[in-house]
C-alpha beads as a LAMMPS data file, in Angstrom:
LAMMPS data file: protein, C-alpha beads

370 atoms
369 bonds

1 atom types
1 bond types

-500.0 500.0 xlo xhi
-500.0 500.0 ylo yhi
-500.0 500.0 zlo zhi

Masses

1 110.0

Atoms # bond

1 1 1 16.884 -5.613 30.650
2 1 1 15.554 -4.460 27.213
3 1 1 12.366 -5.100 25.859
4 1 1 12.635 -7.680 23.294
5 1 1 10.007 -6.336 20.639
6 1 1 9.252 -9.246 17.939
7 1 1 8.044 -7.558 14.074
8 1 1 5.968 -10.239 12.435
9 1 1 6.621 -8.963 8.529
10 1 1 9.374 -7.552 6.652
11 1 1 7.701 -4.702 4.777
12 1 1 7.300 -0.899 5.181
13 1 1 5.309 -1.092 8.596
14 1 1 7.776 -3.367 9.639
15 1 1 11.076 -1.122 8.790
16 1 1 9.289 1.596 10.151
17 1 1 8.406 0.213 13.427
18 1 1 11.972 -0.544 13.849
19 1 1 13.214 2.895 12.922
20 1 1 11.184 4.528 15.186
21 1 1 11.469 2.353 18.204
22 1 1 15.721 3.146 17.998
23 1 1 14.828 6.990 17.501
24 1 1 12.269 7.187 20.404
25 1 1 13.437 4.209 22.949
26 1 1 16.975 4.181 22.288
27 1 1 18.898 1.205 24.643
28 1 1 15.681 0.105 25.657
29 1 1 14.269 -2.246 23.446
30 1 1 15.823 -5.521 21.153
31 1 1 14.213 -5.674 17.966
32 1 1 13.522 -8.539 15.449
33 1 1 12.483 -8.783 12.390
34 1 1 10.633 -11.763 11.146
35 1 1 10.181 -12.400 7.412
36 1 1 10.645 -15.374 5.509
37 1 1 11.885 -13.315 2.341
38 1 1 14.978 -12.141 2.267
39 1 1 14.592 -8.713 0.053
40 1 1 12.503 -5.145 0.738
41 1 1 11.101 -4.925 -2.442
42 1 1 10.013 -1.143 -3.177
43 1 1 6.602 -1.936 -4.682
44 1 1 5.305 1.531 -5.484
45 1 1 7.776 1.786 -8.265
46 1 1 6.335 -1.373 -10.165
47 1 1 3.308 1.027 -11.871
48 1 1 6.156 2.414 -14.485
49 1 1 8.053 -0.715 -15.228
50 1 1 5.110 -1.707 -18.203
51 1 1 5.571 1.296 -19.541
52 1 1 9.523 1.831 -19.173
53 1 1 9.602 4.407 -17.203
54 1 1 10.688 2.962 -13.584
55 1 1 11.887 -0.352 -12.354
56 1 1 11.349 -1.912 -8.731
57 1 1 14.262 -1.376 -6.478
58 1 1 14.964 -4.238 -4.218
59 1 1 16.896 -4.217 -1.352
60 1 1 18.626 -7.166 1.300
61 1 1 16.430 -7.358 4.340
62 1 1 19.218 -7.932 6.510
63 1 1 20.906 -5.330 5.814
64 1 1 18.224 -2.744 6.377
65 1 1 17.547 -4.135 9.667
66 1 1 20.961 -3.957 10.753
67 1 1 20.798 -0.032 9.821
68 1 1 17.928 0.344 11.559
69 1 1 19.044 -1.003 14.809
70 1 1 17.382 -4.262 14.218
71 1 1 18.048 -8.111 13.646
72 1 1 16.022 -10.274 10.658
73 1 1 15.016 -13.485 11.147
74 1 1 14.330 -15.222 8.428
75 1 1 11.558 -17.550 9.345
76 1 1 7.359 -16.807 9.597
77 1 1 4.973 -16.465 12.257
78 1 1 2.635 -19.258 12.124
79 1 1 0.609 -18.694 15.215
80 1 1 0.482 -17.074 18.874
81 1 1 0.297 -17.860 22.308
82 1 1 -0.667 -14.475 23.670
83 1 1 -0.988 -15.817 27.667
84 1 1 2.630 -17.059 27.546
85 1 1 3.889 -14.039 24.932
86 1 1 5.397 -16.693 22.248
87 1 1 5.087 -16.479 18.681
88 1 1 5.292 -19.927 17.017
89 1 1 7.309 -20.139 13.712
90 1 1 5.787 -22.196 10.295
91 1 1 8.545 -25.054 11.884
92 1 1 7.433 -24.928 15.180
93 1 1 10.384 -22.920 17.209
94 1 1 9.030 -20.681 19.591
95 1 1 9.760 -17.205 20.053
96 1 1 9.428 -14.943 22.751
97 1 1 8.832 -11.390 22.787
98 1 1 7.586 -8.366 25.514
99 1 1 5.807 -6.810 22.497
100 1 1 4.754 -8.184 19.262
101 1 1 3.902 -5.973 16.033
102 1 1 2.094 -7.864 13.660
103 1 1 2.809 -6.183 10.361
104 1 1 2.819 -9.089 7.531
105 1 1 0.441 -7.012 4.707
106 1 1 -2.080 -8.423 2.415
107 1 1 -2.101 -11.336 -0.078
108 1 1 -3.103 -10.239 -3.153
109 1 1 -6.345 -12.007 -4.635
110 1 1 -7.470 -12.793 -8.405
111 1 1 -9.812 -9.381 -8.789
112 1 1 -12.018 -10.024 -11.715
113 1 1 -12.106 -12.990 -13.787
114 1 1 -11.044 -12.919 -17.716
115 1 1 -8.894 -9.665 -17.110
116 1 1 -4.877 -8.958 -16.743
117 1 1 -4.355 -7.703 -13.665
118 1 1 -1.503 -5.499 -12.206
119 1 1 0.332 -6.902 -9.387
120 1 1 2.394 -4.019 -8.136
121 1 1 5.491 -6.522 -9.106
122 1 1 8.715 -6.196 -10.733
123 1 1 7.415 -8.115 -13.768
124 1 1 4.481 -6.860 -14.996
125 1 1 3.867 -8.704 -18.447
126 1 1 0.526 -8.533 -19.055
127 1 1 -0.204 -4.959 -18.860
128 1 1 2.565 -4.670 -21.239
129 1 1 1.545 -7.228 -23.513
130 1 1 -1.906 -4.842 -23.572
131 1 1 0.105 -1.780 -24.411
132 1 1 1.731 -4.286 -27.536
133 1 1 -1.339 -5.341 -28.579
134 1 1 -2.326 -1.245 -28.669
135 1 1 0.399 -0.657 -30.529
136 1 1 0.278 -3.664 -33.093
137 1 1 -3.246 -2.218 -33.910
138 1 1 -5.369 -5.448 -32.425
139 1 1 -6.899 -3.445 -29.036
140 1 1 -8.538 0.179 -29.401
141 1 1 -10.668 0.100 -25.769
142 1 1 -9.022 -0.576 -22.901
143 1 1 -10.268 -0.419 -19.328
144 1 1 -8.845 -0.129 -16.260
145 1 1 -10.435 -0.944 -13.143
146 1 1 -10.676 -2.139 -9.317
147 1 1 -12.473 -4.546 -7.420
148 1 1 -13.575 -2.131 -4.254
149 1 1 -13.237 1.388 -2.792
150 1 1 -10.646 -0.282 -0.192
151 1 1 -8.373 -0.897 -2.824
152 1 1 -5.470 1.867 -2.702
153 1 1 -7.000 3.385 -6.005
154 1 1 -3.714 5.807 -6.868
155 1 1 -2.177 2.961 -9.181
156 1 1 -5.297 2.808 -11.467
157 1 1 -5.289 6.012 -12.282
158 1 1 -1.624 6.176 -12.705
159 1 1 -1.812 3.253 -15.145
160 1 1 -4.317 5.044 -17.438
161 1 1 -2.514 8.429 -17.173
162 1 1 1.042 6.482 -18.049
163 1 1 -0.395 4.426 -20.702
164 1 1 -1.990 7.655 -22.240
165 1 1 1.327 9.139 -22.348
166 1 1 3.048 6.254 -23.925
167 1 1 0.384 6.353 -26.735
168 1 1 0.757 9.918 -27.029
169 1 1 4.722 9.387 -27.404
170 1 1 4.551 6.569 -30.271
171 1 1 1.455 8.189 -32.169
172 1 1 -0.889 5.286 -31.014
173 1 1 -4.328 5.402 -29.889
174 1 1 -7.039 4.066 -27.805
175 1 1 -10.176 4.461 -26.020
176 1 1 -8.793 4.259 -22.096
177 1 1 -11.373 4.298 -19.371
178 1 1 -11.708 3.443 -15.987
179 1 1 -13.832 1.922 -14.841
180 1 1 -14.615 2.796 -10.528
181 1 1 -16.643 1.581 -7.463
182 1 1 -15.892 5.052 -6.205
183 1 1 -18.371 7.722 -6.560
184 1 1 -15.214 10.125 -7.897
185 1 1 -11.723 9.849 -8.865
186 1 1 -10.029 9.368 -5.735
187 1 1 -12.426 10.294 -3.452
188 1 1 -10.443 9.303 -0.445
189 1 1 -8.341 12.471 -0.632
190 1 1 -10.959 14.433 -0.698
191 1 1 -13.028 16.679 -3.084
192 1 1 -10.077 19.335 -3.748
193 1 1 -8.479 15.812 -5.490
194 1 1 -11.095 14.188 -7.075
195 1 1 -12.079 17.500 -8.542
196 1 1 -8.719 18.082 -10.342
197 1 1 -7.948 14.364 -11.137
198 1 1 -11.424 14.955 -13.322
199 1 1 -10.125 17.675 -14.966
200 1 1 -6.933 15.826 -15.287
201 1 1 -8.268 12.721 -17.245
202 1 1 -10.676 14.835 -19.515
203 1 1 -7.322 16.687 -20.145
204 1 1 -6.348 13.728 -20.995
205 1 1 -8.669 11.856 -22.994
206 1 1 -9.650 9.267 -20.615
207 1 1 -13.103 8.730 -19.395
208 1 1 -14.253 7.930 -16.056
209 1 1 -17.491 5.863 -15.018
210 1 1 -17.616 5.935 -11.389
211 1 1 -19.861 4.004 -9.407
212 1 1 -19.233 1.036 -11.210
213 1 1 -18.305 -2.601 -9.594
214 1 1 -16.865 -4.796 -11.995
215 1 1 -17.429 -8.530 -12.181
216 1 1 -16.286 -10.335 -15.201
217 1 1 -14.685 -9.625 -18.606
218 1 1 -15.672 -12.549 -21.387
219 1 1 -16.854 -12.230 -24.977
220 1 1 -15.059 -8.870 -25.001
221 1 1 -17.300 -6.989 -22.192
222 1 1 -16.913 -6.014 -18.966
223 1 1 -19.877 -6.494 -16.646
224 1 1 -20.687 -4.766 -14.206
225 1 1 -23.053 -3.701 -11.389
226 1 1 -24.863 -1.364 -11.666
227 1 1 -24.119 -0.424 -15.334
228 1 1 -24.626 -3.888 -17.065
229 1 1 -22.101 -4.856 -20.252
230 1 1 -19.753 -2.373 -21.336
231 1 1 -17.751 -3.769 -24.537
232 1 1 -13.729 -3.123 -24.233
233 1 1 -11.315 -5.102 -25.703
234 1 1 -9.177 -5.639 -22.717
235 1 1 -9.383 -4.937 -19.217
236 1 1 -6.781 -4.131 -16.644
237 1 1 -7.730 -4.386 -12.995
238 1 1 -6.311 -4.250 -9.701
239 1 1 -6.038 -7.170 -7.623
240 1 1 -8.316 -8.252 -4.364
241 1 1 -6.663 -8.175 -1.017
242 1 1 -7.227 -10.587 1.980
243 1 1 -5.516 -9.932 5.157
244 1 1 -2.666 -12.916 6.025
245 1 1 -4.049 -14.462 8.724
246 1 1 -2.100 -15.430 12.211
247 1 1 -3.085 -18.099 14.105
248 1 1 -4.028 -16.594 17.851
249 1 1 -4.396 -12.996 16.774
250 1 1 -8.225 -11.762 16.092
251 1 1 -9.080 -10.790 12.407
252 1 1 -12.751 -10.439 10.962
253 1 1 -13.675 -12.636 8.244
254 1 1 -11.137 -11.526 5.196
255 1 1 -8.225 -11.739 7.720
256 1 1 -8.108 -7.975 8.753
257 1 1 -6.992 -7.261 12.466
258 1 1 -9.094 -4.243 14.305
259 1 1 -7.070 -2.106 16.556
260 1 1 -7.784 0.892 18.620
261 1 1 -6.791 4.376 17.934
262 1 1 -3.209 2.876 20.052
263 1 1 -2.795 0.486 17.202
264 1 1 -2.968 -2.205 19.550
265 1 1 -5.139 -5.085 18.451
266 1 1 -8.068 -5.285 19.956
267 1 1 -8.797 -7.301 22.731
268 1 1 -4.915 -8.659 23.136
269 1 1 -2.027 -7.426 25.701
270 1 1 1.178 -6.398 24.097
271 1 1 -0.068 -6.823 20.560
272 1 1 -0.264 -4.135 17.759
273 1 1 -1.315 -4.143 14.363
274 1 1 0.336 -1.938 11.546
275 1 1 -0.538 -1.715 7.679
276 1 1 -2.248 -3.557 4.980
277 1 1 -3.549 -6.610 7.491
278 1 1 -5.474 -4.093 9.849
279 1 1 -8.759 -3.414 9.161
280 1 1 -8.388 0.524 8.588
281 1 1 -10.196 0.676 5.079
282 1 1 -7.450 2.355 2.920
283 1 1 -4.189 0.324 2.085
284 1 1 -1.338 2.520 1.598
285 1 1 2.559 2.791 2.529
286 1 1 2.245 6.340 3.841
287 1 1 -0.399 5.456 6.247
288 1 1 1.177 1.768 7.279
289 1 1 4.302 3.850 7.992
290 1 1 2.157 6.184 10.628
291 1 1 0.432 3.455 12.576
292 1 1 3.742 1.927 13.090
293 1 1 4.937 4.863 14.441
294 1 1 1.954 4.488 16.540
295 1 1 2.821 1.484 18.131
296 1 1 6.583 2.788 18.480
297 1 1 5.039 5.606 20.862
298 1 1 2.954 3.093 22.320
299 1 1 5.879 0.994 23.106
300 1 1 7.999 3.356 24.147
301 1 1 5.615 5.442 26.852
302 1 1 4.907 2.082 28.249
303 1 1 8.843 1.927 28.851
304 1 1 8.712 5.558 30.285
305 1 1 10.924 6.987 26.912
306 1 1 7.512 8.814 25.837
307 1 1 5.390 10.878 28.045
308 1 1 2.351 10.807 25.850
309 1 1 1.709 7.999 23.349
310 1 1 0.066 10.175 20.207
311 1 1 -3.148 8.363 18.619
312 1 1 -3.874 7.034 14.915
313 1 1 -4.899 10.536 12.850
314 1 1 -4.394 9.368 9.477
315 1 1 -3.176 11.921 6.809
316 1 1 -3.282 10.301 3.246
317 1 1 -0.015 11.430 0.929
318 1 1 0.414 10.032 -2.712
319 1 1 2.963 10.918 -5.611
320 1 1 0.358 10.659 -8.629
321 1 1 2.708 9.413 -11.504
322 1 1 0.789 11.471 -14.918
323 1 1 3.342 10.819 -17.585
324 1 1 4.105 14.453 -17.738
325 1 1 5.658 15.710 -14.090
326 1 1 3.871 14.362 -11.406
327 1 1 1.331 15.444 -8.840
328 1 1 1.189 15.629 -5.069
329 1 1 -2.212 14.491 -3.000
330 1 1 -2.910 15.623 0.373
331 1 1 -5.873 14.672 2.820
332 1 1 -7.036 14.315 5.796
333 1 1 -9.242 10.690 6.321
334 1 1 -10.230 11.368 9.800
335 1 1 -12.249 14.241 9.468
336 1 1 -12.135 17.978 11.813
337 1 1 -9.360 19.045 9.322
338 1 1 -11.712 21.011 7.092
339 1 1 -11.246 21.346 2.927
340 1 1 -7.934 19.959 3.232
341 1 1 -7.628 17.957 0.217
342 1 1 -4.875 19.493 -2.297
343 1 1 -3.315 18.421 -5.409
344 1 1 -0.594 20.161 -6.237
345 1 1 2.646 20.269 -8.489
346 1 1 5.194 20.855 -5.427
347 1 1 5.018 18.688 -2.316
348 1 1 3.594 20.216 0.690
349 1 1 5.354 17.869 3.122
350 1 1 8.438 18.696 1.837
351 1 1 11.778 16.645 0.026
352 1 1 10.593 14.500 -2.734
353 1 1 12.280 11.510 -1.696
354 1 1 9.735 8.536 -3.216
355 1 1 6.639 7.515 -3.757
356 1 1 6.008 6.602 0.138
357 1 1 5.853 9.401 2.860
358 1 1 7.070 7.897 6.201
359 1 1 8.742 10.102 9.370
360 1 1 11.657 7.416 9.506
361 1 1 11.435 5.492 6.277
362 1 1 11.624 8.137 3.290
363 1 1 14.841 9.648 4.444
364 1 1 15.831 6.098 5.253
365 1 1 15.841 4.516 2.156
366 1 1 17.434 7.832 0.181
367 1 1 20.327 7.232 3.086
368 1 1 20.920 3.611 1.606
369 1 1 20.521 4.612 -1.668
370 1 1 22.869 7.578 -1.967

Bonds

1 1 1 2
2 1 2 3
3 1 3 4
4 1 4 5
5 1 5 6
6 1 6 7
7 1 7 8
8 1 8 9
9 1 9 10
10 1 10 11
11 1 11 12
12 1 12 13
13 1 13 14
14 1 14 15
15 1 15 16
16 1 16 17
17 1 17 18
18 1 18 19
19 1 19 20
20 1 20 21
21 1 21 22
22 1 22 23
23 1 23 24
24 1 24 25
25 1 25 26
26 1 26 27
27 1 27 28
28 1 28 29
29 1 29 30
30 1 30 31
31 1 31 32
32 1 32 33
33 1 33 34
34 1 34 35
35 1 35 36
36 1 36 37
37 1 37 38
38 1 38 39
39 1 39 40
40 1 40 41
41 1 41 42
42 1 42 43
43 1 43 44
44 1 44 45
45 1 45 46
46 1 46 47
47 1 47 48
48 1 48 49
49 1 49 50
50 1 50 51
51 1 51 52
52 1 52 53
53 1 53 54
54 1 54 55
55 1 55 56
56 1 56 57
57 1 57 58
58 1 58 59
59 1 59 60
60 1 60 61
61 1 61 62
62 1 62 63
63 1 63 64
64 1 64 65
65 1 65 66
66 1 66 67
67 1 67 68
68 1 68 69
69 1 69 70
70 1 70 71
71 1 71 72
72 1 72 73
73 1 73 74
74 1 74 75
75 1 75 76
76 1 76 77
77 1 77 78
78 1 78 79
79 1 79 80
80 1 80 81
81 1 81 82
82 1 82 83
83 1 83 84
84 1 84 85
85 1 85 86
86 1 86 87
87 1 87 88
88 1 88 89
89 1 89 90
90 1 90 91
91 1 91 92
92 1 92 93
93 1 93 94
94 1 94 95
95 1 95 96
96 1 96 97
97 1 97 98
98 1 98 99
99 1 99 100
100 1 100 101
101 1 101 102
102 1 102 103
103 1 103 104
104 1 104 105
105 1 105 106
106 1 106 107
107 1 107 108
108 1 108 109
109 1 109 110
110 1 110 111
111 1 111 112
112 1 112 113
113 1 113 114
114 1 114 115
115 1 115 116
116 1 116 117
117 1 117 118
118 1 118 119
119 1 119 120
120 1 120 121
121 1 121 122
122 1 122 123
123 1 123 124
124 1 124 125
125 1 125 126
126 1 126 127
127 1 127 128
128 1 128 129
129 1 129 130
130 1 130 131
131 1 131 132
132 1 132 133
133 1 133 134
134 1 134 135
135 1 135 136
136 1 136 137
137 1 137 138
138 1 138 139
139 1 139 140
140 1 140 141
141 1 141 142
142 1 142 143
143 1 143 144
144 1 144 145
145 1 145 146
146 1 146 147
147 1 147 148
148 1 148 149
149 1 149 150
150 1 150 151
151 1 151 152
152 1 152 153
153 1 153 154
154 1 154 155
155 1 155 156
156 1 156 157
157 1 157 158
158 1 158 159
159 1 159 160
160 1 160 161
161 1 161 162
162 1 162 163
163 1 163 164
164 1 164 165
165 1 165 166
166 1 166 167
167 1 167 168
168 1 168 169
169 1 169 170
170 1 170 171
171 1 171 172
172 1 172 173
173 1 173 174
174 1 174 175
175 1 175 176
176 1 176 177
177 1 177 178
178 1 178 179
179 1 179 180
180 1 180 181
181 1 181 182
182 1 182 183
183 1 183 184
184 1 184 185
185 1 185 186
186 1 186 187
187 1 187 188
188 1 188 189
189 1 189 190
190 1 190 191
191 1 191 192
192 1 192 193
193 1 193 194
194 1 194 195
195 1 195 196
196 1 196 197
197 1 197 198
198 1 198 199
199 1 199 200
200 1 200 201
201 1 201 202
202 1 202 203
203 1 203 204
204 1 204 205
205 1 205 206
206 1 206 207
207 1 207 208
208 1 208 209
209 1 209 210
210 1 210 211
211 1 211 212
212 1 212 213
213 1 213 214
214 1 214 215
215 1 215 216
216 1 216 217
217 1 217 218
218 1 218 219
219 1 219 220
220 1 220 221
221 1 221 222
222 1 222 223
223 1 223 224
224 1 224 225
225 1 225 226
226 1 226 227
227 1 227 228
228 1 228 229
229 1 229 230
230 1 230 231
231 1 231 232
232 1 232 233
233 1 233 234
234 1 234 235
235 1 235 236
236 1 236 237
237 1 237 238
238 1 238 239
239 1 239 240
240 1 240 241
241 1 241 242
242 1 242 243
243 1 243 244
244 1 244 245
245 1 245 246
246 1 246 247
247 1 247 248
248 1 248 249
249 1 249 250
250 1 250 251
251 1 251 252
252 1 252 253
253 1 253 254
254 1 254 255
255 1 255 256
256 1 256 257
257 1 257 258
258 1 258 259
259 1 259 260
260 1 260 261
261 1 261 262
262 1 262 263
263 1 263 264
264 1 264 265
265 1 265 266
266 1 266 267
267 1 267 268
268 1 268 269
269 1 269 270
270 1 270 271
271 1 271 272
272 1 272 273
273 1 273 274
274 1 274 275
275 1 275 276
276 1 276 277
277 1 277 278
278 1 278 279
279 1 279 280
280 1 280 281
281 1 281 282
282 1 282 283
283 1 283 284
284 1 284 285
285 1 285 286
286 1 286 287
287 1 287 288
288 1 288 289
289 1 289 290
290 1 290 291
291 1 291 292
292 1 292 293
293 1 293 294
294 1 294 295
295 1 295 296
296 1 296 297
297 1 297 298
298 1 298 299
299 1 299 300
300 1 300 301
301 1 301 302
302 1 302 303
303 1 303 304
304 1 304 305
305 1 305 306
306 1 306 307
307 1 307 308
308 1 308 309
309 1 309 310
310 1 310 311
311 1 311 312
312 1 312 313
313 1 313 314
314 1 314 315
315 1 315 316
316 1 316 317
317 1 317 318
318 1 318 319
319 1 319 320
320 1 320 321
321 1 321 322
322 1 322 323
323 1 323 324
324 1 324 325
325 1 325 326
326 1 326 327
327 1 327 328
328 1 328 329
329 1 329 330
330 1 330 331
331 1 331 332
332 1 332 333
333 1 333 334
334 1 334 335
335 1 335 336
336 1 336 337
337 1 337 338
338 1 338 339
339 1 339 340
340 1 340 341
341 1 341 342
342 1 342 343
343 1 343 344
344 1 344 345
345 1 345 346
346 1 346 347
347 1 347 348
348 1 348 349
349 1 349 350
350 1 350 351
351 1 351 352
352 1 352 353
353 1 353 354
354 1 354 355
355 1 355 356
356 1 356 357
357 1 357 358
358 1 358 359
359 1 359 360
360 1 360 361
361 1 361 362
362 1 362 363
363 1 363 364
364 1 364 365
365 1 365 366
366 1 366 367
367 1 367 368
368 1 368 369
369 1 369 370
């Protein structure tokens, strides 16, 4: 009998998991994926579509499973029973399952109150009505900013570094700065990246206060700890993200599941954990895609298709979008890997295929879309 393997979410940990679970336990599991919505929406795209340059790309749910070897469900895990191994839907059917990978991401929170914030959405009005009111002569400083260092910082800088070049294209200008909790520009890759995105943005023109926290924008200033008021005459931040909470699975208090170096939740049989709702500090496709692979080799060497189950070693890949060709970041986040932060104008890992770098998903998605 297979092992029926339920997917609570319908993102890219949850494609993933699916992929890999038909590449490395093929017959031997019967996979489900349950999501509510009915699309894959391709969120990494969404930082070019103020500025023209790139639209979302959305694709049927349904369909994707199907090519991955997979069924969708289209209803949402409410809650848990983890003695009996049943997942309870929001209309109280109960489901099943051998193994269940809970993979439904983060909701994204209201980051700083009084300024536009970018969603990561296929309609992103307000930082264009910004870059209007730039270009209709009413805004000269503009900031862009982020709530905390766990917010996936790559779309911030990509924001300034596009809205520089749309200025640049239309003769406009404007004072852009970002403002960052980090203490450099994207110090999670390492100092071979934050060094060159420096040099970057003074290339640029845009200037860079780091170890800043924002906390409101009113009366045209941002505040801030630990800098004080800093006048702009816009802001632009990222939003706040709060893990989405399961009833019956263990999460600290913003709703973020721990899991062991297995991606298996802690403390609960036959439970994993992929993506933005574990606790793992950085929130990023690329990474959610290799802790669902994780769990497939988990899975799998349980069922005696994988001799030895590989741990969680994150390596952190981003496509830096600069308005002018764009760059390729490279680190290591778990340490013992040395100075192996690069930024380069080639990607190391290989075929540009996206924004996310995933073992099953990048080539995936280029499959459906060719």
């Amino acid at each position: 009998m297979k092992e029926s393997v339920l997917i609570a979410g319908g993102g890219v940990a949850a494609l993933e998991a699916a992929l890999a679970l038909a590449d490395l336990a093929p017959g031997e599991v019967d996979v489900t994926i349950c999501s509510p919505r009915p699309n894959f929406v391709y969120r990494p795209y969404a930082v070019g579509v103020p500025y023209g340059v790139s639209r979302v790309v959305t694709y049927d749910l349904g369909r994707l499973a199907a090519a991955a070897g997979a069924r969708h469900r289209p209803d949402s895990i409410a809650s848990i029973d983890r003695e009996s191994r049943l997942a309870v839907t929001h209309d109280g059917e109960s489901i099943p399952y051998g193994d269940l990978i809970v993979c439904p991401g983060a909701k994204l929170l209201w980051p700083v109150p009084g300024a536009s914030t970018f969603w990561g959405i296929a309609d992103e009005r307000d930082v264009g009505k910004v870059m209007a009111e730039i270009r209709e002569g009413g805004t000269r400083r503009v900031a862009f900013t982020m709530p905390s260092v766990e917010s996936w910082a790559l779309p911030l800088y990509e924001l300034a570094l596009l809205a520089r070049a749309e200025l640049d294209r239309t003769g406009d200008d404007a004072e852009l700065t970002i403002v960052t909790p980090e203490d450099a520009p994207l110090q999670v890759f390492g100092r071979g990246v934050a060094e060159g995105m420096a040099e970057l943005l003074a290339e640029r023109r845009i200037e860079v206060r780091t170890g800043t926290h924002p906390v409101r924008f009113e009366h045209g200033a941002l505040e801030t700890v630990p800098a004080g008021s800093i006048p702009f005459d816009r802001v632009i931040s990222l939003p706040k993200l709060e893990g989405r909470r399961i009833r019956g699975v263990p999460h600290d208090v913003e709703g973020f599941v721990r899991i062991d170096s297995h991606c298996k939740v802690l403390g609960c049989d036959h439970v994993y954990a992929a993506g933005d709702v574990t606790s793992f500090p950085v929130k990023q496709g690329g990474l959610a895609t290799q802790q669902a692979d994780v769990v497939a080799e988990a899975i799998a060497a349980r069922l005696g298709a994988v001799a030895t189950p590989g741990e969680f070693d994150p390596i952190l890949r981003g496509v830096l979008w600069t308005g002018a060709g764009p760059r390729y970041l490279e680190g290591w986040l778990a340490g013992g890997h040395g100075e192996a932060a690069t930024m380069t104008t080639a990607p190391p890992w290989g075929a540009d295929q996206g924004k996310i770098v995933g073992r099953y998903l990048t080539e995936f998605l280029a499959g459906v879309a060719a």
